[in-house]
Every structure is written in C-alpha cells, then in structure tokens.
DSSP file (Angstrom, degrees, kcal/mol; ACC not computed):
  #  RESIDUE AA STRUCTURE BP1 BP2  ACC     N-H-->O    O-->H-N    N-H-->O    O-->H-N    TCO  KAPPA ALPHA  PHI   PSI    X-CA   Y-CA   Z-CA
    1    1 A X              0   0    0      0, 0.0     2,-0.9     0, 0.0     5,-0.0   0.000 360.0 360.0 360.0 110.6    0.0    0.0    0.0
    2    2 A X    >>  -     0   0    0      1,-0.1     4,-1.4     2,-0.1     3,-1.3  -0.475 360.0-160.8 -82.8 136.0    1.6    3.3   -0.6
    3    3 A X  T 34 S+     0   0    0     -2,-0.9     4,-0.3     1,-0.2    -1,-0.1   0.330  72.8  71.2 -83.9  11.8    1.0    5.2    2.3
    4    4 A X  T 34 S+     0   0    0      2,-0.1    -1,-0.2     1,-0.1    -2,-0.1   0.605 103.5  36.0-115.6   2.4    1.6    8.7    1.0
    5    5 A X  T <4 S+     0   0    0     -3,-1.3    -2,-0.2     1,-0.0    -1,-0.1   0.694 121.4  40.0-106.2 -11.7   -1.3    9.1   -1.0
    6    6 A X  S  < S+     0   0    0     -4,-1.4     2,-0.4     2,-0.0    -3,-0.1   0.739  84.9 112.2-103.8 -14.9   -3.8    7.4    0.7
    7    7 A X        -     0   0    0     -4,-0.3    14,-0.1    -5,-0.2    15,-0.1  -0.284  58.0-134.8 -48.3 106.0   -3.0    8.5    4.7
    8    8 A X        -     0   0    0     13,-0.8     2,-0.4    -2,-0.4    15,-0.1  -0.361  45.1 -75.5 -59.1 156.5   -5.4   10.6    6.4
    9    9 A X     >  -     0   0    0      1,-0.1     4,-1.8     4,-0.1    -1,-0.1  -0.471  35.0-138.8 -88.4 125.6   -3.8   13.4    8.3
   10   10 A X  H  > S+     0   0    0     -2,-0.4     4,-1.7     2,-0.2   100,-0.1   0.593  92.0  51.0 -18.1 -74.1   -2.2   12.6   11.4
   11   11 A X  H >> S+     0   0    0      1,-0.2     4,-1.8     2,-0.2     3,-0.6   0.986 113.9  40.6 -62.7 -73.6   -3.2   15.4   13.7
   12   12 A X  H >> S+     0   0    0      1,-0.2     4,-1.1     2,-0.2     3,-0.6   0.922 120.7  50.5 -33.8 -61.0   -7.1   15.4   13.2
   13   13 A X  H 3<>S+     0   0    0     -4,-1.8     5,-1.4     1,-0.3    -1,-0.2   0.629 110.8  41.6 -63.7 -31.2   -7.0   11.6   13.3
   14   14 A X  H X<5S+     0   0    0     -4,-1.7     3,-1.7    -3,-0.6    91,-0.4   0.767 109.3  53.7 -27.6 -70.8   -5.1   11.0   16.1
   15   15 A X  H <<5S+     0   0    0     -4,-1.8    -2,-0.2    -3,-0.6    -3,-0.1   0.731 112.1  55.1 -57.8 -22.4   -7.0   13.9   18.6
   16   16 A X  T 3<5S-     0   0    0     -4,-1.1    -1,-0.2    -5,-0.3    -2,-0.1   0.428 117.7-121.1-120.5   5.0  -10.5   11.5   17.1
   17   17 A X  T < 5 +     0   0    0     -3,-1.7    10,-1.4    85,-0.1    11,-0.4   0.964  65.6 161.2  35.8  52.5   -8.4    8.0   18.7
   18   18 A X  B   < -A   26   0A   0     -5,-1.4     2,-0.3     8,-0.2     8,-0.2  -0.470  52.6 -80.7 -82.3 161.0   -8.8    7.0   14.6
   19   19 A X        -     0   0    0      6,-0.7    -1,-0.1    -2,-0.2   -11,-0.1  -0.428  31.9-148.8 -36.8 106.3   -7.0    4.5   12.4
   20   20 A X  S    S+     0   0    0     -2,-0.3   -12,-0.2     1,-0.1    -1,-0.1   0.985 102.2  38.3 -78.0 -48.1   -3.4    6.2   11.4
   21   21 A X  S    S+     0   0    0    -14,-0.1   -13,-0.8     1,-0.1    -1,-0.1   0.837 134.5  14.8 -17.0 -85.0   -4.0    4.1    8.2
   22   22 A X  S    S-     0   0    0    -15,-0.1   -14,-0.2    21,-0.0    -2,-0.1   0.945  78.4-141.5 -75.4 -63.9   -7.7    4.2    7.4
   23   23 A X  S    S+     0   0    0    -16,-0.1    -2,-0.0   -10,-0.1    -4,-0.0  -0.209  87.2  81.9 108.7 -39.9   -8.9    7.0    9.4
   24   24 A X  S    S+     0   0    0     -6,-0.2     3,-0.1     2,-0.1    -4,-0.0   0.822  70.3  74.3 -98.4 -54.8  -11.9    4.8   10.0
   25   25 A X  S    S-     0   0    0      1,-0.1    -6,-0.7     2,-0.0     2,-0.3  -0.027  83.8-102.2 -46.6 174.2  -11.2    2.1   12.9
   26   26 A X  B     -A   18   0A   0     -8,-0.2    13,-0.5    11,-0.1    -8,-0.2  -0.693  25.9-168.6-113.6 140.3  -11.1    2.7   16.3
   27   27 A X        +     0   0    0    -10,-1.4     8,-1.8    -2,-0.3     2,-0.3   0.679  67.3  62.9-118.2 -21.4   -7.6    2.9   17.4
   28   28 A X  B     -B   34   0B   0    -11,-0.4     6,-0.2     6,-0.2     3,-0.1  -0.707  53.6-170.4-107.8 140.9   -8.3    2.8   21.8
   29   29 A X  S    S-     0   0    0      4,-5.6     2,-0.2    -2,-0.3     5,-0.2   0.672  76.4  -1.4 -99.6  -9.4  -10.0   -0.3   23.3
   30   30 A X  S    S-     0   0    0      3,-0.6     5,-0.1     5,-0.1     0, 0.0  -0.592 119.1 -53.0-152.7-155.3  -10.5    0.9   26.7
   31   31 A X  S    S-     0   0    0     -2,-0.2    -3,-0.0     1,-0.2     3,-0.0   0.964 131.7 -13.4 -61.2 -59.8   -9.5    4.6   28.0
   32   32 A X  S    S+     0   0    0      2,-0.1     2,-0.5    -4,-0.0    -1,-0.2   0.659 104.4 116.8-129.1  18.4   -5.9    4.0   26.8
   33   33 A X        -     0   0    0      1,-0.1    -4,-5.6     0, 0.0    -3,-0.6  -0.680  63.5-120.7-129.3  84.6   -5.6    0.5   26.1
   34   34 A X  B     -B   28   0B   0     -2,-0.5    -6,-0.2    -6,-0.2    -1,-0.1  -0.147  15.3-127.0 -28.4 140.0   -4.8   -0.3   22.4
   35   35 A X        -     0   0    0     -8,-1.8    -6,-0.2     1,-0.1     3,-0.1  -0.118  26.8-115.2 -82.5-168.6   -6.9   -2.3   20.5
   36   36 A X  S    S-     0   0    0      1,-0.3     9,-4.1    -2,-0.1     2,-0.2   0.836  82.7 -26.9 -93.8 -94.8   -5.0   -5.3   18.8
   37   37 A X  B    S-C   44   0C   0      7,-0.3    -1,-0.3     8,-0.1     2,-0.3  -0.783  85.8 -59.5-135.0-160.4   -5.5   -4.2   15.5
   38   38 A X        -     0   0    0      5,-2.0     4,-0.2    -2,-0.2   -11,-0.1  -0.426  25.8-156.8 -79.3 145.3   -7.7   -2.3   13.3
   39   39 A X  S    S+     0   0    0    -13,-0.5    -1,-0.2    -2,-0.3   -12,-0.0   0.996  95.8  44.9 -83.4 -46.2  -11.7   -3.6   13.1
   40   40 A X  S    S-     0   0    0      1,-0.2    -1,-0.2   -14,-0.1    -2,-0.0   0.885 134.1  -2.6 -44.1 -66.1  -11.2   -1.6    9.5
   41   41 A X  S    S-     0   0    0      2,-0.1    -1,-0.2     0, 0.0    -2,-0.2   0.524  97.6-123.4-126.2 -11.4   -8.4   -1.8    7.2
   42   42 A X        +     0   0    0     -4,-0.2     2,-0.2     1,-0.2    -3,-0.1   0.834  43.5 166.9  56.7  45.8   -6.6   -4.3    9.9
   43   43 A X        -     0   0    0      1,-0.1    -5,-2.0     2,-0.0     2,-0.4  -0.569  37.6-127.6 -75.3 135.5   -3.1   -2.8   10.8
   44   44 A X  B     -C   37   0C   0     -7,-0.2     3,-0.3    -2,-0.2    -7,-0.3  -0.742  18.7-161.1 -92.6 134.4   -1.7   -4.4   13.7
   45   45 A X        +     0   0    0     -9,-4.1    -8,-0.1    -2,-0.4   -11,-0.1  -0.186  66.5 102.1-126.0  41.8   -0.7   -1.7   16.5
   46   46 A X  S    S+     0   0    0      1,-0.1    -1,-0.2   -10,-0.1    -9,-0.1   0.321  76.9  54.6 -90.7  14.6    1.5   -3.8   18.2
   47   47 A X  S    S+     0   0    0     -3,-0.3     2,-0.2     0, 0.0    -2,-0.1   0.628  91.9  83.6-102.3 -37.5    4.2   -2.1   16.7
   48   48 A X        +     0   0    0     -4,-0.1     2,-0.3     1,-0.0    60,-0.1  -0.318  50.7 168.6 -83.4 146.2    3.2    1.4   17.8
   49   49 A X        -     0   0    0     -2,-0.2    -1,-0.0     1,-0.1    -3,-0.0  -0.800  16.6-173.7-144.8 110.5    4.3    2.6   21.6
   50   50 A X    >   +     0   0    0     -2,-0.3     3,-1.9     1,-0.1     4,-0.2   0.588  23.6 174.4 -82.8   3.7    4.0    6.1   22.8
   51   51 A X  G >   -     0   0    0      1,-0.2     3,-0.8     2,-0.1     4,-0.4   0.223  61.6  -9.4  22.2-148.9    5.7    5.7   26.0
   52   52 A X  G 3> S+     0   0    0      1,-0.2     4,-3.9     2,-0.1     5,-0.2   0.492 110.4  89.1 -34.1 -26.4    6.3    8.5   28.1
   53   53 A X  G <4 S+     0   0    0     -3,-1.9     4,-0.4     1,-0.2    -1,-0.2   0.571  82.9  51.7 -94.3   5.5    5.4   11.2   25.6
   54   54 A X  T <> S+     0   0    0     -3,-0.8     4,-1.7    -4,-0.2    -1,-0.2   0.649 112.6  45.6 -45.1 -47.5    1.5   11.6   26.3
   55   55 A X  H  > S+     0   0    0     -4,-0.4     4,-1.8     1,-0.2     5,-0.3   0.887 112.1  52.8 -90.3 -26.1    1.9   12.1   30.0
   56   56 A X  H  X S+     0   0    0     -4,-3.9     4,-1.8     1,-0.2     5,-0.2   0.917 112.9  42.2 -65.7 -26.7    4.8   14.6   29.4
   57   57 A X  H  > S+     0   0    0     -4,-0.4     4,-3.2    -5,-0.2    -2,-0.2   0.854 112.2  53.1 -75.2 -18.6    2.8   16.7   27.0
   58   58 A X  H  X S+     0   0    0     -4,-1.7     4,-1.9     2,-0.2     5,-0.4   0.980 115.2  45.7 -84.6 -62.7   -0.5   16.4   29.6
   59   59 A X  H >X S+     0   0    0     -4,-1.8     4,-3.5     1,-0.3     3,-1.8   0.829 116.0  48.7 -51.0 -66.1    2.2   17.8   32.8
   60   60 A X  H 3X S+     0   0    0     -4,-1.8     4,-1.1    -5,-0.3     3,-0.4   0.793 114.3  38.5 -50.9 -52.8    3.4   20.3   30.6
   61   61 A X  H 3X S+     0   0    0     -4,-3.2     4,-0.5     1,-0.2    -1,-0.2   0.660 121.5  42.6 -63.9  -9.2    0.3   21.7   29.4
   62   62 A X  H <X S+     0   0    0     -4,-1.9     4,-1.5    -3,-1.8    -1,-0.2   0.734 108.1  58.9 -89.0 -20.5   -1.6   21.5   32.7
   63   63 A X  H  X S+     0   0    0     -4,-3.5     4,-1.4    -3,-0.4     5,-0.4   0.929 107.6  41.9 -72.8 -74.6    1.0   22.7   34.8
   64   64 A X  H  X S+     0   0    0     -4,-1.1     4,-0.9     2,-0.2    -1,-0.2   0.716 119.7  51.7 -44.6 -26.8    1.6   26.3   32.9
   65   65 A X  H  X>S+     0   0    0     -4,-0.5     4,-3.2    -5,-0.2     5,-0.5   0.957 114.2  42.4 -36.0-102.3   -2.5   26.3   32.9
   66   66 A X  H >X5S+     0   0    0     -4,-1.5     4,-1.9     1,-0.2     3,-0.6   0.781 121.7  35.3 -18.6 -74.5   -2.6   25.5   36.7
   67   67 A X  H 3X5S+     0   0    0     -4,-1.4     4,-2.4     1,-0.2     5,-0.4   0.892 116.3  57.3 -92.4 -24.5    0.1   27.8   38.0
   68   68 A X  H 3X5S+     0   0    0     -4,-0.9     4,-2.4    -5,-0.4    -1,-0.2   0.944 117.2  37.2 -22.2 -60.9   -0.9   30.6   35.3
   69   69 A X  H <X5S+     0   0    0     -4,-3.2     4,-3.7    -3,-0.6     5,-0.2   0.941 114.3  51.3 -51.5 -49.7   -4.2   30.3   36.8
   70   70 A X  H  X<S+     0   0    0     -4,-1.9     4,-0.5    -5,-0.5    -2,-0.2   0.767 115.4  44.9 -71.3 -18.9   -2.9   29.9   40.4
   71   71 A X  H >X S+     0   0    0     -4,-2.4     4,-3.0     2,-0.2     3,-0.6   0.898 113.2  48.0 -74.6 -41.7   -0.5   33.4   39.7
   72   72 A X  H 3X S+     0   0    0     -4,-2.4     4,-2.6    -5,-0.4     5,-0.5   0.962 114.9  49.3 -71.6 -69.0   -3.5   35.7   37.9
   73   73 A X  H 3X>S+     0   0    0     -4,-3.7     5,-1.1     1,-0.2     6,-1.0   0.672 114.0  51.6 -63.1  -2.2   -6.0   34.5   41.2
   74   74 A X  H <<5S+     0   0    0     -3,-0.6    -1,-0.2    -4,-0.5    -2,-0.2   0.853 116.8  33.6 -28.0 -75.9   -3.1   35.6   43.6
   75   75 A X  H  <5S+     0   0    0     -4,-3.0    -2,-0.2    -3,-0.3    -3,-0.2   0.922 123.8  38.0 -76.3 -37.8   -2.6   38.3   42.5
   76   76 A X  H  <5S+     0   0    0     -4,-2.6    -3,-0.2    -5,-0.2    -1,-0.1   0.865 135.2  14.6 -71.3 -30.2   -5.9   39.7   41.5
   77   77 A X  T  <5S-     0   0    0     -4,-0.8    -3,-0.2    -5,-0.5    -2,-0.1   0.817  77.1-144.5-118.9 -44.8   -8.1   38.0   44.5
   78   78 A X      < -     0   0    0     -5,-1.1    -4,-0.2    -4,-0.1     3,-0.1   0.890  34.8-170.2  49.5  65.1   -5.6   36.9   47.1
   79   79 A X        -     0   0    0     -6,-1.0    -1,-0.1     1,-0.1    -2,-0.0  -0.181  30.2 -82.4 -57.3 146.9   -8.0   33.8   47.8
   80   80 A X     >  -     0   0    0      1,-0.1     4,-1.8     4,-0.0     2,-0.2  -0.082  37.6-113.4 -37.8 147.1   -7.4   31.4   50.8
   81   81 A X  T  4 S+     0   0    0      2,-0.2    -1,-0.1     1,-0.1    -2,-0.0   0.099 116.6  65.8 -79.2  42.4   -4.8   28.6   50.2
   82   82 A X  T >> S+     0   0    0     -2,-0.2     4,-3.1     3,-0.1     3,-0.6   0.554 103.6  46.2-110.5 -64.0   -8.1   26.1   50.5
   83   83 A X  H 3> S+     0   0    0      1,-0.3     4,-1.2     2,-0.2     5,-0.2   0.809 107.3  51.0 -28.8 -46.6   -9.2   27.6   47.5
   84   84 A X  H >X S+     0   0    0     -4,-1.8     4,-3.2     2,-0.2     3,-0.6   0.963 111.3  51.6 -53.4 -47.0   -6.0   27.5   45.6
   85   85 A X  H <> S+     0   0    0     -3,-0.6     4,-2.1     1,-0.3     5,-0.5   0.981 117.2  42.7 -56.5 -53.4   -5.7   23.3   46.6
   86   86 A X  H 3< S+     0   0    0     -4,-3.1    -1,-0.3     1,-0.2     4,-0.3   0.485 116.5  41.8 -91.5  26.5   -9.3   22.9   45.2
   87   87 A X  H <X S+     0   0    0     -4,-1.2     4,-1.8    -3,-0.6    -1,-0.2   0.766 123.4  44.5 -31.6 -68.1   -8.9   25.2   41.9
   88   88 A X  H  X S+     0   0    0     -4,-3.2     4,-2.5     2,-0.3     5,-0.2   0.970 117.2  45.4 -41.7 -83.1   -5.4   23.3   41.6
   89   89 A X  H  X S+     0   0    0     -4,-2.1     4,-3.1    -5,-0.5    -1,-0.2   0.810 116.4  45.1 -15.2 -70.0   -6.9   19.8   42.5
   90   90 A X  H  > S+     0   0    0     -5,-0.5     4,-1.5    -4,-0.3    -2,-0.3   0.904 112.4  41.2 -68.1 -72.6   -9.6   20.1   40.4
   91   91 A X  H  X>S+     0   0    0     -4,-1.8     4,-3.2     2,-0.3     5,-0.8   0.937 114.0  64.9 -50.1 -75.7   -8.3   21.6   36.8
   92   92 A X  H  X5S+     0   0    0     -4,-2.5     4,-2.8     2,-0.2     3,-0.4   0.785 107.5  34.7 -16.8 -87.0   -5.3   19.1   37.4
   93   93 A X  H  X5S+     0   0    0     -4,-3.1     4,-2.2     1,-0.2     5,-0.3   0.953 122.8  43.2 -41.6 -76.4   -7.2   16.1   37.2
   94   94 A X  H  X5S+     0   0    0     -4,-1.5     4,-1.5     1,-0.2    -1,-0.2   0.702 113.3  46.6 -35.4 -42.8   -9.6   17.1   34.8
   95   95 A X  H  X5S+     0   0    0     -4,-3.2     4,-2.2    -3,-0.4    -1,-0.2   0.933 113.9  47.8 -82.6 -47.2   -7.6   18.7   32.5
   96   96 A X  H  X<S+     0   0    0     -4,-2.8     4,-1.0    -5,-0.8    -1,-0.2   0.913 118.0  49.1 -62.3 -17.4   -4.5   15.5   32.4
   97   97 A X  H  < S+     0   0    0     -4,-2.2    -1,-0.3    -5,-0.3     4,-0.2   0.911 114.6  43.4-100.0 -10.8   -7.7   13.1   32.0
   98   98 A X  H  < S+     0   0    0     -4,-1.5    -2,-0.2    -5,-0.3    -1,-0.2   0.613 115.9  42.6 -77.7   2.1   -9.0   15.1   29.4
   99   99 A X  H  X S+     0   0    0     -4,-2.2     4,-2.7     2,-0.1     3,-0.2   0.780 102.9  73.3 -96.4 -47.5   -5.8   15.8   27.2
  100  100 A X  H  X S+     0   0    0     -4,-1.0     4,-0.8     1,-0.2    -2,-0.1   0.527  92.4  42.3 -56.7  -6.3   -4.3   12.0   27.4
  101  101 A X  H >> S+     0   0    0     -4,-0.2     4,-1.0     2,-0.1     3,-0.8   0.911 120.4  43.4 -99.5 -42.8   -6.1    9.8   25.4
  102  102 A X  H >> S+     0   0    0      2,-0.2     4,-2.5     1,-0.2     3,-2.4   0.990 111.5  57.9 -74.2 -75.2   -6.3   12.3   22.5
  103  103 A X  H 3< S+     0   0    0     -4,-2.7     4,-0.5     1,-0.3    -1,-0.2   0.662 107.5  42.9   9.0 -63.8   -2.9   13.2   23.0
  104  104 A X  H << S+     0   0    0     -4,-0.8     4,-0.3    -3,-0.8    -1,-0.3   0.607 105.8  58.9-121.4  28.7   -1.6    9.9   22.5
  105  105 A X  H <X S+     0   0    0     -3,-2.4     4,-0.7    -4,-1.0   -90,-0.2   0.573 107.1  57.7 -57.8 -26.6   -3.7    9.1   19.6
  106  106 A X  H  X S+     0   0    0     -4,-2.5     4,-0.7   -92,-0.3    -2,-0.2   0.721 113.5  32.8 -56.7 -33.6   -1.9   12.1   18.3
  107  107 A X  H  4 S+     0   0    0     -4,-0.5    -1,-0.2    -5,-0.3    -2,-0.1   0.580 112.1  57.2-115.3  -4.5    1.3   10.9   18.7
  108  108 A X  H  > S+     0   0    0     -4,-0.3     4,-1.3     2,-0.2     3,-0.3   0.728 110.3  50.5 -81.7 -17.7    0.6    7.4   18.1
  109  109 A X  H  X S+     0   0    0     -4,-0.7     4,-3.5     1,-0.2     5,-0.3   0.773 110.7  50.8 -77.4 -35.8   -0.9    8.8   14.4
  110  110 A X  H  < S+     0   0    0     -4,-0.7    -1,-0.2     1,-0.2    -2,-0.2   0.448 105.0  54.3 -99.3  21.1    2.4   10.8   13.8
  111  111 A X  H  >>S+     0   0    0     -3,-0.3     5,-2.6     2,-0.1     4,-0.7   0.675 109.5  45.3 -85.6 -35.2    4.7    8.0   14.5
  112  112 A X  H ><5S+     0   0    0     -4,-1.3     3,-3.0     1,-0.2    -2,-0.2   0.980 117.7  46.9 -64.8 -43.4    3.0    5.7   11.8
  113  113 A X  T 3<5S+     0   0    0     -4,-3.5    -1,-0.2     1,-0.3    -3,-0.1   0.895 115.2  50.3 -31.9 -51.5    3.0    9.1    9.3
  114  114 A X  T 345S-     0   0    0     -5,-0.3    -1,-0.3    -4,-0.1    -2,-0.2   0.581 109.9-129.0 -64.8 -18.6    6.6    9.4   10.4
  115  115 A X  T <X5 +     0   0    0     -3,-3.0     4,-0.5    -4,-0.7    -3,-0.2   0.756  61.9 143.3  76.2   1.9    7.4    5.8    9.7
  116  116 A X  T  4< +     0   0    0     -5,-2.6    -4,-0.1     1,-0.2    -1,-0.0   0.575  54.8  62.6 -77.7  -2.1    8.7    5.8   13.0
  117  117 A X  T >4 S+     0   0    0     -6,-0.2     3,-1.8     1,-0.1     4,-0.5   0.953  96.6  62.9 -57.7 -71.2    7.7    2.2   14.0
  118  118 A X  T 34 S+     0   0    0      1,-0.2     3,-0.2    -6,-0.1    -2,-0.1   0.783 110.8  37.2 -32.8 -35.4   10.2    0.6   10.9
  119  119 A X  T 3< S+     0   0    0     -4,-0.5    -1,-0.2     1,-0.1    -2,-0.1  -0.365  81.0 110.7-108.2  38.3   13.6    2.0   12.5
  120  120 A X  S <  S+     0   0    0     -3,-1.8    -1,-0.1     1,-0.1    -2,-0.1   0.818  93.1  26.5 -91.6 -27.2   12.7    1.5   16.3
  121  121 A X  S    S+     0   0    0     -4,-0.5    -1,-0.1    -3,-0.2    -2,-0.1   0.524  88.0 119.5-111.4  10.1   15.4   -1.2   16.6
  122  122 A X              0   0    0      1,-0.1    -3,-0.0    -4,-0.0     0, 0.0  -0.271 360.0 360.0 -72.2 151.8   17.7   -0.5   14.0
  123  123 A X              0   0    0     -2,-0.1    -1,-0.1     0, 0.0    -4,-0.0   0.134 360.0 360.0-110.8 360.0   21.2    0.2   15.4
C-alpha cells in the first residue's frame, strides 16, 4: 500500500483516537488501552508505543494552565490557600484526564506518518 497518497492526516486523526492508516477504525480499546488491531483496514498496533510522551505533554500543558491560573488568582483576588488546593486539584485532574487519550492518539498517528515504527530497533 503506498501510504503517501492514501493516509489521512495525522493530527485530526489522532486527537479523534482514529486509524493512522484508514482513518476509520477505532484505534483505543478501553481509556488507553490499544486495540489489537484495526476492526477496519486491519493494521496491527502492536508495533506502535507512545511511552512517556502523552503524559509529558498532559504535565506540561496543565502545569503552565494551573500555576498561570494559580498566579492571575493571587494576585488579582488573594484567595485562601483552600481555594488554591481545590482550583489546583480540580483543573489538574480534569484537564490530564481530558488531554491523554487524545494526545496519544496524536502521537501514536504521527509515528505511523513518520514511519517511526520501521527504524525503532535499528542500530
């Protein structure tokens, strides 16, 4: 199959937990839990691993969110520290369990784009 005319584009397809192939499967079986392969075009995603780089992108973009927040209500309001925890608390969680799955459908889409799966063990 050549994969450079027919690939749907990474980023959309990724954020939608799509098929990097098809576009059309389902790529998560449970919250982050790869499926096997694809129910669609059948690409096996035992190949693909995003390790680490979902939960680095989720700290970094919640943290500067969070203490962004937690500096402007500081300064403007100069709230009780109970208020800070459950501002903090709250946004924290929410935000890292809404960013990660999309996240690393994102990045699991722009390794296959990448090609980066073929060379993972290559010396």
């Amino acid at each position: 199959m050549d994969r450079t005319h027919t690939l749907p584009p990474p980023i959309p397809t990724g954020l939608r937990g799509r098929c990097p192939r098809c576009g059309e499967g389902h790529l998560f079986q449970g919250f982050l839990a790869l499926r096997l392969s694809c129910e669609a075009c059948g690409l096996d995603y035992s190949s693909f691993d995003s390790a680490d780089g979902p939960a680095f992108f989720v700290m970094s973009i919640v943290g500067l969110i969070v203490v962004g927040l937690a500096l402007f209500l500081e300064v403007t309001y100069e709230p009780p520290i109970w208020v800070h925890a459950l501002v903090a608390g709250s946004l924290s969680i929410g935000l890292s369990l809404l960013l990660v799955r999309p996240l690393k459908g994102m990045l699991i889409a722009l390794q296959f784009a990448n090609k980066a799966e073929e060379g993972r063990f290559r010396q």
